[in-house]
N, C-alpha and C positions, 0 to 999 in steps of 0.2 A: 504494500500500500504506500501512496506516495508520501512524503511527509509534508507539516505543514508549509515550507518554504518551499514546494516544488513550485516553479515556474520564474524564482526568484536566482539573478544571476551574482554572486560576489564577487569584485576585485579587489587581491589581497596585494599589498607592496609590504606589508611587516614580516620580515625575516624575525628570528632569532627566537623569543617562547609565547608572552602576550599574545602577537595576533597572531600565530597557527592556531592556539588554543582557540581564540574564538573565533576562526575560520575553519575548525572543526567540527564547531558545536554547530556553527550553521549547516555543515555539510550533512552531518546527521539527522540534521531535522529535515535536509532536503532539498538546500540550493545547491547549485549550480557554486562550483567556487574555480576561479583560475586564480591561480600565486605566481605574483608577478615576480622574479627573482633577479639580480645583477648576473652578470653573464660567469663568474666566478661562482655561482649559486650562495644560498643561503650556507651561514657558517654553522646552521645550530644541527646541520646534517653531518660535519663531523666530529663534533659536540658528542651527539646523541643518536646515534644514526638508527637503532630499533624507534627512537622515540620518533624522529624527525619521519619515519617510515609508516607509522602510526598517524601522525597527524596530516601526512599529505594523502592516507591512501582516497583515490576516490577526486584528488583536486589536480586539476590539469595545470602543471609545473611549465611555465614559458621563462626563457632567459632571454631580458633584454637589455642593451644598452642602451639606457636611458640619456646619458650623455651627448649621445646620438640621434643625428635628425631619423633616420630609420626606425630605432627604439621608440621614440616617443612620437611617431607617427602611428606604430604600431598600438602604446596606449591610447592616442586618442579615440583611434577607430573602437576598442574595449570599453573605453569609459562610456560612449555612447548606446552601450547595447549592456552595460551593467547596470543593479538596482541600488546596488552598495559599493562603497567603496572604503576601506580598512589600509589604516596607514599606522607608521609607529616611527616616523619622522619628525627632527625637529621642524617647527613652524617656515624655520628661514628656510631650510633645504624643500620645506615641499613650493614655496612661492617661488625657490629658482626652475621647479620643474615645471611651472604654470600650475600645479594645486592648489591652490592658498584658496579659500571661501569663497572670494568676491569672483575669482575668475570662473570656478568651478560654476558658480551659480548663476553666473549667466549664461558659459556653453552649454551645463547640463545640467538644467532645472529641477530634474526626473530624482538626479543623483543622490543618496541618501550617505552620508559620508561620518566613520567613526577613524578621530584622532588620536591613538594611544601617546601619550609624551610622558616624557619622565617625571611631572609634576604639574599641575595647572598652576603653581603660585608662581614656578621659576621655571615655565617651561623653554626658553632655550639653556638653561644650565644640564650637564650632561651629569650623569649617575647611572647605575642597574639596582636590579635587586638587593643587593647586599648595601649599597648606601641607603638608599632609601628604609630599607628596616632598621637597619642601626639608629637615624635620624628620628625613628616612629620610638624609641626604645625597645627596641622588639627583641635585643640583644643584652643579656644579663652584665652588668656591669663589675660586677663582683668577679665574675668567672665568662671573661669573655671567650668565645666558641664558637665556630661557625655551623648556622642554622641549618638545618639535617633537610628542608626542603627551602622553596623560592616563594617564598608568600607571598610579594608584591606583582610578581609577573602571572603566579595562578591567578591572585584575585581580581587581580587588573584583568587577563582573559576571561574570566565570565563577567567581569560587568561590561565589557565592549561586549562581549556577548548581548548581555541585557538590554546596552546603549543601540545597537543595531537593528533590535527584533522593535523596539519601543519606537523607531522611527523609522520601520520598513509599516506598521502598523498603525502611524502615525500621516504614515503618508498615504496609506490606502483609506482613512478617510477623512483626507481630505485636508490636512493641516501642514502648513506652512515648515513646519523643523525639516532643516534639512541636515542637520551636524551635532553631533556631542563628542566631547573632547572627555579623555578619560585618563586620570594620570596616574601613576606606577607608584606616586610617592601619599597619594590618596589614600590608595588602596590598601599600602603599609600603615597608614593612619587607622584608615578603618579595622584592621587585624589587631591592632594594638586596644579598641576600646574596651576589651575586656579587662586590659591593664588600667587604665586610664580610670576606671570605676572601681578600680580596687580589687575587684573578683581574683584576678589573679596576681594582683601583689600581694608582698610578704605578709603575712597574716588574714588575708584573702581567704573567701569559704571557698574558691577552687584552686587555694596556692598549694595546698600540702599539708596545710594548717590541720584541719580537718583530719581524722585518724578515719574516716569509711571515703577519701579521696585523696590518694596520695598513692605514692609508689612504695611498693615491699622487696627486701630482698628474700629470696627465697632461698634452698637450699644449696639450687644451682644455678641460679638467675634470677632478674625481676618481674615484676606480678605489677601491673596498674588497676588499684581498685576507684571502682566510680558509683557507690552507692549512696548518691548522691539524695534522694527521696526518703521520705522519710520508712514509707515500708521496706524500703533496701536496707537501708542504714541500721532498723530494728533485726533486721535477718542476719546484717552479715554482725553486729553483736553474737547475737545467738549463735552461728556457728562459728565463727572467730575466738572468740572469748573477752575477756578484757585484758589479754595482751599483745596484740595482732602483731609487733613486731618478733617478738620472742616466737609467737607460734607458725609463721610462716616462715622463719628459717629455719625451722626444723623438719619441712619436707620440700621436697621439691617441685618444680614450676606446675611438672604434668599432675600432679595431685590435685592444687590450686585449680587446677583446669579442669580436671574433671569434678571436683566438690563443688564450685561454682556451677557447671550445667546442674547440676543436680539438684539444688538448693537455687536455681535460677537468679545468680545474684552476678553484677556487670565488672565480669574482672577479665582482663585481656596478659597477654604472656609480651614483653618485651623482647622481639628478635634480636639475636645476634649481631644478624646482618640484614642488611634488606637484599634477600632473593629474590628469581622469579617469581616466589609463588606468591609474596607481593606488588608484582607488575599487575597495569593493569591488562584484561584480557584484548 
């Protein structure tokens, strides 16, 4: 069955994680996606190249040089026969390519256009992922470490996600938006307010503070308990005891693992490693 975005065509110029991300999501649900790439291709395919192989399957990969009167002849002829357009350019580089707003919206009215940038406050100041969350505090201070996934560029790709479907639908009936600008250092904002409200600062009910939410060592590894509710919390008393640290290092992970199904109470095993068997499929 077709999905909701079938007849709907995307042009992607964001290389690297944000916009395949949400040049994925729209594929899935069912447009049409071409990824526009420099003639050197995209770099996050040797990055990542299972990942990179995942997010293109299904999007028709063109290399052009844009540089070039033939390259950007090529896009104009595509921008006229797309419904969206997904960028993740500074502001100045896309107004050397003739994208900037004003231009756009006069050759192509139609054009529904999502600007991922590194920030809306400072958006030609250059940063990735890893500044922008440091900047959000997203990064313990005490014990600096580098963050185990990319939280500004995931959550930055579903909200262009969100930015795009809200103005593909926006324009089917009938309103005027044609652009939402969506920044990376936002997004690191928005991941952090769980900080920001204390929940997860130090002394926070989801910092650790809490003895039915917090991490355990176990006999031969960690246990992350989340009995967060209050019927959880009464359960895992009960079968805990009143000394959850002492009593869970004295057996090991698989034990925890299987006394939790069984007593239906929200406790997960701490991998080693991140293997396949947590890829996604």
């Amino acid at each position: 069955m077709p999905g909701p975005l079938h007849g709907f065509t995307v042009l992607s110029l964001a290389p690297n994680l944000p916009g395949p991300l949400a040049a994925a999501a729209l594929r899935d649900d069912g447009a049409r996606v071409v990824k526009v790439e420099p003639p050197g291709g995209d770099p996050f395919a040797a990055w990542a190249p299972e990942w990179y192989a995942e997010l293109t399957r299904g999007v028709e990969v063109r290399r052009l040089d844009l540089k070039g009167a033939e390259g950007r002849a090529e896009l104009r002829a595509r921008l006229a026969e797309a419904d969206l357009l997904l960028t993740s350019s500074r502001p100045s580089a896309l107004g050397r390519l003739g994208l900037d707003g004003k231009t756009l919206g006069r050759d192509c009215p139609h054009l529904c256009r999502v600007l991922i940038v590194g920030d809306t406050r400072t958006p030609q100041t250059p940063g990735h992922d890893l500044t922008y969350v440091a900047e959000a505090g997203l990064l313990d201070p005490a014990r600096p470490a580098m963050p185990r996934t990319l939280f500004a560029d995931v959550l930055g790709g579903q909200q262009a996600y969100a930015a795009a479907l809200a103005l593909l639908l926006g324009r089917e009936r009938g309103l005027p938006e044609r652009e939402r600008v969506v920044g990376l250092g936002d997004a690191a904002r928005l991941a952090a307010g769980p900080l920001r409200s204390g929940l997860t600062a130090p002394g926070g009910l989801l910092s650790g503070a809490s003895p039915t939410y917090r991490l355990y060592a176990t006999a031969d590894g960690t246990v992350a308990v989340a009995a967060l509710e209050a019927h959880f919390a009464a359960r895992f008393h009960e079968v805990i005891g009143p000394d959850p640290e002492g009593t869970f290092r004295s057996r090991p992970t698989a034990h925890w693992l299987a006394l939790a199904r069984e007593h239906d109470l929200p406790l997960a095993a701490i991998p080693d490693e991140v293997s396949p068997a947590f890829r996604s499929e």
